[in-house]
C-alpha positions in Angstrom: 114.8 48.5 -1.6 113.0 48.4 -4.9 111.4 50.5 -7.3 108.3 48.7 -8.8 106.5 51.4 -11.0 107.4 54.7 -12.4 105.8 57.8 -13.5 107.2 60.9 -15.3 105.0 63.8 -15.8 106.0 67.1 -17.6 109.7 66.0 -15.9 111.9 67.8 -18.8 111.8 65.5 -22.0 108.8 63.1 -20.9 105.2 64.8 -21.1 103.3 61.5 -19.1 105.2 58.1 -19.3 104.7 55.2 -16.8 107.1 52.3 -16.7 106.8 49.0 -15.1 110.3 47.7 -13.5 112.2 44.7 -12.9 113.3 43.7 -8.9 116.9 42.8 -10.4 118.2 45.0 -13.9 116.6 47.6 -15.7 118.4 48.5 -19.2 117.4 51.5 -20.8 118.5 51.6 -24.2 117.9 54.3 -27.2 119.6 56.8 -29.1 120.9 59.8 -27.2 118.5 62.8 -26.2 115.5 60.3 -25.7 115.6 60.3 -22.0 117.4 57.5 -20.9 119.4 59.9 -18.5 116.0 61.8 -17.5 114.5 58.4 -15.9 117.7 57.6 -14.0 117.9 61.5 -12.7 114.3 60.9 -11.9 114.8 57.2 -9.4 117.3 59.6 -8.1 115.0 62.9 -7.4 112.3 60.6 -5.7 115.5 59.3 -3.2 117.2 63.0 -2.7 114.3 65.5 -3.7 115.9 67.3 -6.1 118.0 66.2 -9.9 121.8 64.7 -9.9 122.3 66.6 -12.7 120.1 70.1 -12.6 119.0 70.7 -9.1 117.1 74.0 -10.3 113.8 72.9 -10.1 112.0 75.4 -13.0 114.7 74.1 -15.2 113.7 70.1 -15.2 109.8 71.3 -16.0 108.7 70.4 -20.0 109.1 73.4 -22.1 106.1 74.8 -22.3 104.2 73.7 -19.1 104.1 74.8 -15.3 104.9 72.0 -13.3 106.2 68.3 -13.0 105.3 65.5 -11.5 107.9 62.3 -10.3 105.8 59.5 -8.9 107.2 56.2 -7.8 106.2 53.0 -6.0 108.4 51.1 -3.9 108.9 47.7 -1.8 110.8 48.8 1.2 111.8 46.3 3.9 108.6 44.1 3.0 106.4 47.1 2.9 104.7 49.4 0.4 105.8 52.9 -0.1 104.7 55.4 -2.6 106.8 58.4 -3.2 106.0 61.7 -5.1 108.1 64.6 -5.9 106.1 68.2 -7.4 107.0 71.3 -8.4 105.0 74.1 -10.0 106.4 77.4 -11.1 106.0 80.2 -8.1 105.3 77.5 -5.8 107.7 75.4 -3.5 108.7 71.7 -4.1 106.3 68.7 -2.5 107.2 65.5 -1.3 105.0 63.2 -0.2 105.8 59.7 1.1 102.1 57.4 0.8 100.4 61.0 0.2 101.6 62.7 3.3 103.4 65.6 2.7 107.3 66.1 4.5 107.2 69.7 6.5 110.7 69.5 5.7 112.2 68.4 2.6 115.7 67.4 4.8 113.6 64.8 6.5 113.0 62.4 3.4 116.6 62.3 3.1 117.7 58.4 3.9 114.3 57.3 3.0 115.3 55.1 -0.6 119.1 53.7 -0.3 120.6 54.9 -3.6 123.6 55.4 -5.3 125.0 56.6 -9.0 127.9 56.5 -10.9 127.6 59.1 -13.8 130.1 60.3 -15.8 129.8 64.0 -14.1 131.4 62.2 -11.3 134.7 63.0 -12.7 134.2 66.7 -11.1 134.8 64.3 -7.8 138.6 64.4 -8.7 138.7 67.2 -11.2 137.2 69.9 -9.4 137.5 72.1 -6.1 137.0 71.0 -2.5 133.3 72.1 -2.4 132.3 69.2 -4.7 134.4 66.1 -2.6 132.6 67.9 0.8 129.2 67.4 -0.7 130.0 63.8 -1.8 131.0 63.4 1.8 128.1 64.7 3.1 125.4 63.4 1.0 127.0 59.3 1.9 126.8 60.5 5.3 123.3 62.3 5.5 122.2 59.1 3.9 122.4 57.1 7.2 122.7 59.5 9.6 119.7 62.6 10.3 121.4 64.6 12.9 124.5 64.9 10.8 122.3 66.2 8.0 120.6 68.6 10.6 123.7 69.6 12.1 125.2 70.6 8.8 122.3 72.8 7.9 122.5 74.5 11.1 126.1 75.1 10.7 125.1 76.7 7.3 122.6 78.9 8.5 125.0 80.0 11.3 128.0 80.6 8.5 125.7 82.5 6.5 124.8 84.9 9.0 128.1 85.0 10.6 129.5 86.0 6.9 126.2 88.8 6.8 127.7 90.1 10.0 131.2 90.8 9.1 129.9 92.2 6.2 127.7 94.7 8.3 131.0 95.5 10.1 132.5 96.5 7.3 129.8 98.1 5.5 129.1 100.5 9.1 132.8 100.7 9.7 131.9 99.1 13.5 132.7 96.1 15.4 131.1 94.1 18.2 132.9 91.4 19.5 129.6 90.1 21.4 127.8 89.6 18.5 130.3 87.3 16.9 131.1 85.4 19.9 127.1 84.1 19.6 128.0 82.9 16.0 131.5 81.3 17.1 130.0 79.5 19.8 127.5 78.4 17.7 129.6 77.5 14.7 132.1 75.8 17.4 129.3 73.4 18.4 127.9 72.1 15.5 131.3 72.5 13.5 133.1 70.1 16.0 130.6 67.5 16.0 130.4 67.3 11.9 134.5 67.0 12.2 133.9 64.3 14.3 131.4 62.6 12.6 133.4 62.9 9.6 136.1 61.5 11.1 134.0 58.6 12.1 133.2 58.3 8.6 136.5 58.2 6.7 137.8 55.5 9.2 134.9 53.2 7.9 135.2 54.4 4.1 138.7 54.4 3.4 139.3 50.2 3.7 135.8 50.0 1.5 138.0 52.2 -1.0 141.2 50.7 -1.3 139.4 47.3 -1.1 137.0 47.9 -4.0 139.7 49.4 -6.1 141.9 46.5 -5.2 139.0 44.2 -6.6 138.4 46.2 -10.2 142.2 46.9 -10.9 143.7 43.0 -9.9 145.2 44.2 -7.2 147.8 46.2 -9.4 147.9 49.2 -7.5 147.0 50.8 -4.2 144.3 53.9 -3.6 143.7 55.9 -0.4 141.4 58.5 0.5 142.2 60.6 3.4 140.1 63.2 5.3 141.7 66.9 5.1 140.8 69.8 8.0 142.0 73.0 9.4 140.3 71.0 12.8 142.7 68.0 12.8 145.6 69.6 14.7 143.7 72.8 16.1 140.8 73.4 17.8 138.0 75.0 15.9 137.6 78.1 18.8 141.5 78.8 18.9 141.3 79.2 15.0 138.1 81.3 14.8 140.2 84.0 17.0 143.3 83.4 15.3 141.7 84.4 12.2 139.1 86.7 13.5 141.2 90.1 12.7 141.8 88.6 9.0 138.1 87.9 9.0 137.2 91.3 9.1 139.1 92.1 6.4 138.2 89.4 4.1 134.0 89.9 5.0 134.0 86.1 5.5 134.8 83.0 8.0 137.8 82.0 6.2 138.5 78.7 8.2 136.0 76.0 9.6 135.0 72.4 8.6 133.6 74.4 5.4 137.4 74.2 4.0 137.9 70.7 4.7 138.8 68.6 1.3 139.1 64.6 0.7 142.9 64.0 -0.7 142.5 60.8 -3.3 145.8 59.1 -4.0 147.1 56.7 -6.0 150.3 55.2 -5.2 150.6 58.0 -2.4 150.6 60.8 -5.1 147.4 62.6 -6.1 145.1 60.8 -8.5 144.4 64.0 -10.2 147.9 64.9 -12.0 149.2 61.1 -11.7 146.5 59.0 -13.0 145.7 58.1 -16.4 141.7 58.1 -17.9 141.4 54.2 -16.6 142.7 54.6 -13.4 140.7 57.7 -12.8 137.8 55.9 -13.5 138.0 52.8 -11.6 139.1 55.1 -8.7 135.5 56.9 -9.2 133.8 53.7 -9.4 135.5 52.4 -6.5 134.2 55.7 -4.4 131.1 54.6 -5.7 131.1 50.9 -4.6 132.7 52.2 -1.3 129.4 54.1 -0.6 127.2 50.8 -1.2 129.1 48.7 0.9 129.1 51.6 3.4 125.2 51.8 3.1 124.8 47.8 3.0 126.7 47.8 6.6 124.7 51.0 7.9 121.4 50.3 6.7 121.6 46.2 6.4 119.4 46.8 2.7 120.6 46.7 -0.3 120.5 50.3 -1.8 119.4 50.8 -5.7 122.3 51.8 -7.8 122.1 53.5 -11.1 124.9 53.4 -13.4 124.3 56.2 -16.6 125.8 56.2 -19.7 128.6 53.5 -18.3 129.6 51.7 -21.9 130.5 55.0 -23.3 132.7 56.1 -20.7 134.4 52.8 -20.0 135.6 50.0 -22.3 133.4 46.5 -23.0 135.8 44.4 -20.7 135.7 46.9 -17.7 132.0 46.8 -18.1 131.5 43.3 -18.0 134.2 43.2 -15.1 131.8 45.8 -13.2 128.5 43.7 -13.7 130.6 40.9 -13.0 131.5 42.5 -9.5 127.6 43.1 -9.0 126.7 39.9 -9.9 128.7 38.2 -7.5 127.6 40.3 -4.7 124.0 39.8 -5.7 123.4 43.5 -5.2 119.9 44.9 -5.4 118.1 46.7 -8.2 120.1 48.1 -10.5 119.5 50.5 -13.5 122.1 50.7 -16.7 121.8 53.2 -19.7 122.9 52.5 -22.9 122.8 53.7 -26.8 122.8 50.1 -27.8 120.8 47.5 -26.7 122.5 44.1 -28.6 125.7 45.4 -26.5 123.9 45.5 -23.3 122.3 42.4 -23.6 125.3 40.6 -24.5 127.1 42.1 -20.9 124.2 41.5 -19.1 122.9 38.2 -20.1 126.2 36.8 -19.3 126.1 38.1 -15.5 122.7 38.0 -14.6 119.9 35.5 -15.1 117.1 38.0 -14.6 116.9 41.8 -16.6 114.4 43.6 -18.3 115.4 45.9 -21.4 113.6 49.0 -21.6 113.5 51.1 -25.1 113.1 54.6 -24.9 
């Protein structure tokens, strides 16, 4: 998978710029607040339809204008493939792969191969459950539509299961009916995303601990393991175990929307035991772990874009990283930086063919 050609219209700092791109490395290099982040948030909103970092779509339009415009020209397998993202204010987002429009935006997803490591990824082990599950998710919607589907069925089903013990309350009435169609419903899709998760983490973990292995020496030992209420219970026993505490609380308080990723070093969580370093190698890692998963999957070399990398990690451990990509002879790859003599000094030592890009 490569990304040929470029074009930013009205897309938050850039009013109309078109850039030509290298098959191997892309460095974009400039001072910060040119928009060296904005064209790497923009490879990745023509892959998932929507920004890493803001996915409200009125907030990435140019101040002062009414709509944006991502356009971007691909070789995929051998073949051609233009994509285009749009938005205008009051109107809904359009995709359009070689100028055909998706009825659904869900069904471009898996389209480009892409991952990113960003320094927001820190939230990954920082923050609450609900941002490890969507990492989880998006590697696996990646390669796999009717886990994407499932999941926003089981959504839509958990949103109006919620609605309904919230009518209960509100009308001081029960029917016990009427929930069983949502907890059958919820029990169906619910067990097969548990499953397919499950599938999942048995594939990912090794990738992990193998990765990390690779950037640390082989000084210490990761794992990642796969946390939910499902693993020792099954998902109808605990919807009427909890259904009189539902009632109370207005909401399904157990399902594979509670399940969590546990990341370890050492066997103790990476969160309160490891230092800055370790935390980020274990991030990259994750990261790494997800192209090797993809490479398997999809047998074509995803594009990874790594943002803002040399100001979050020393020189060493970012030549090591290039290093590491280098000897895999990965695909396209995208790196931002603030100083361009530094990133041509990394680069240049790894890779034979890159193309610096000034912003």
């Amino acid at each position: 998978m490569q990304l040929t050609k470029l074009q930013l219209i009205n897309y938050k700092y850039f009013e109309d710029v078109s850039i030509d791109l290298d098959s191997s490395v892309n460095c974009l290099v400039g001072n910060n607040g040119v928009g060296k982040t904005t064209v790497l948030d923009s490879i990745y909103h023509l892959a998932f339809g929507k920004s890493y970092f803001n996915p409200i779509s009125r907030q990435n339009i140019r101040h002062g204008e009414d709509f944006f415009m991502i356009d971007g020209n691909f070789i995929n397998n051998g073949k051609q493939d233009n994509i285009t993202v749009s938005f205008k204010k009051t109107e809904k987002k359009v995709i359009k792969r070689n100028n055909k429009a998706y009825d659904k935006l869900s069904d471009h997803i898996g389209k480009i191969g892409l991952v990113i490591i960003s320094p927001t990824d820190k939230d990954l082990i920082k923050d609450g459950s609900e941002v490890r599950r969507k990492f989880m998710d998006g590697v696996i919607s990646q390669n796999d539509p009717d886990y994407l589907k499932c999941l926003i069925d089981y959504q839509k089903v958990l949103s109006q299961r919620n609605a309904l013990l919230k009518y209960f309350a509100a009308n001081n009435t029960f029917q016990s009916e009427t929930l069983a169609v949502y907890d059958e419903q919820m029990v169906y899709l619910g067990e097969r995303i548990f499953n397919k998760r499950k599938t999942f983490m048995s594939q990912y973990a090794p990738l992990l601990a193998e990765r990390y292995s690779m950037i640390s020496g082989d000084h210490e030992k990761v794992s990642i393991t796969y946390s939910s209420q499902l693993e020792n219970t099954g998902f109808s026993e605990l919807l009427k175990h909890r259904q009189q505490k539902d009632l109370q609380l207005q909401y399904s308080s157990v399902g594979i929307h509670k399940d969590d990723l546990q990341m370890d070093l050492g066997g103790y969580p990476i969160k309160k035991f490891g230092s800055q370093g370790q935390q980020k190698s274990y991030l990259i890692a994750l990261k790494f772990a997800q192209y090797d998963l993809m490479l398997q999957q999809r047998r074509s070399k995803p594009i990874l874009l790594l943002d803002d990398v040399f100001d979050k990690l020393d020189q060493e451990r970012v030549s090591q990283l290039i290093r590491m990509i280098a000897a895999d002879k990965m695909g396209q790859l995208f790196i931002s930086d603030t100083d361009p003599e530094r990133t041509t000094s990394v680069v240049k030592d790894n890779v034979k063919q890159f193309k610096l890009i000034e912003l």
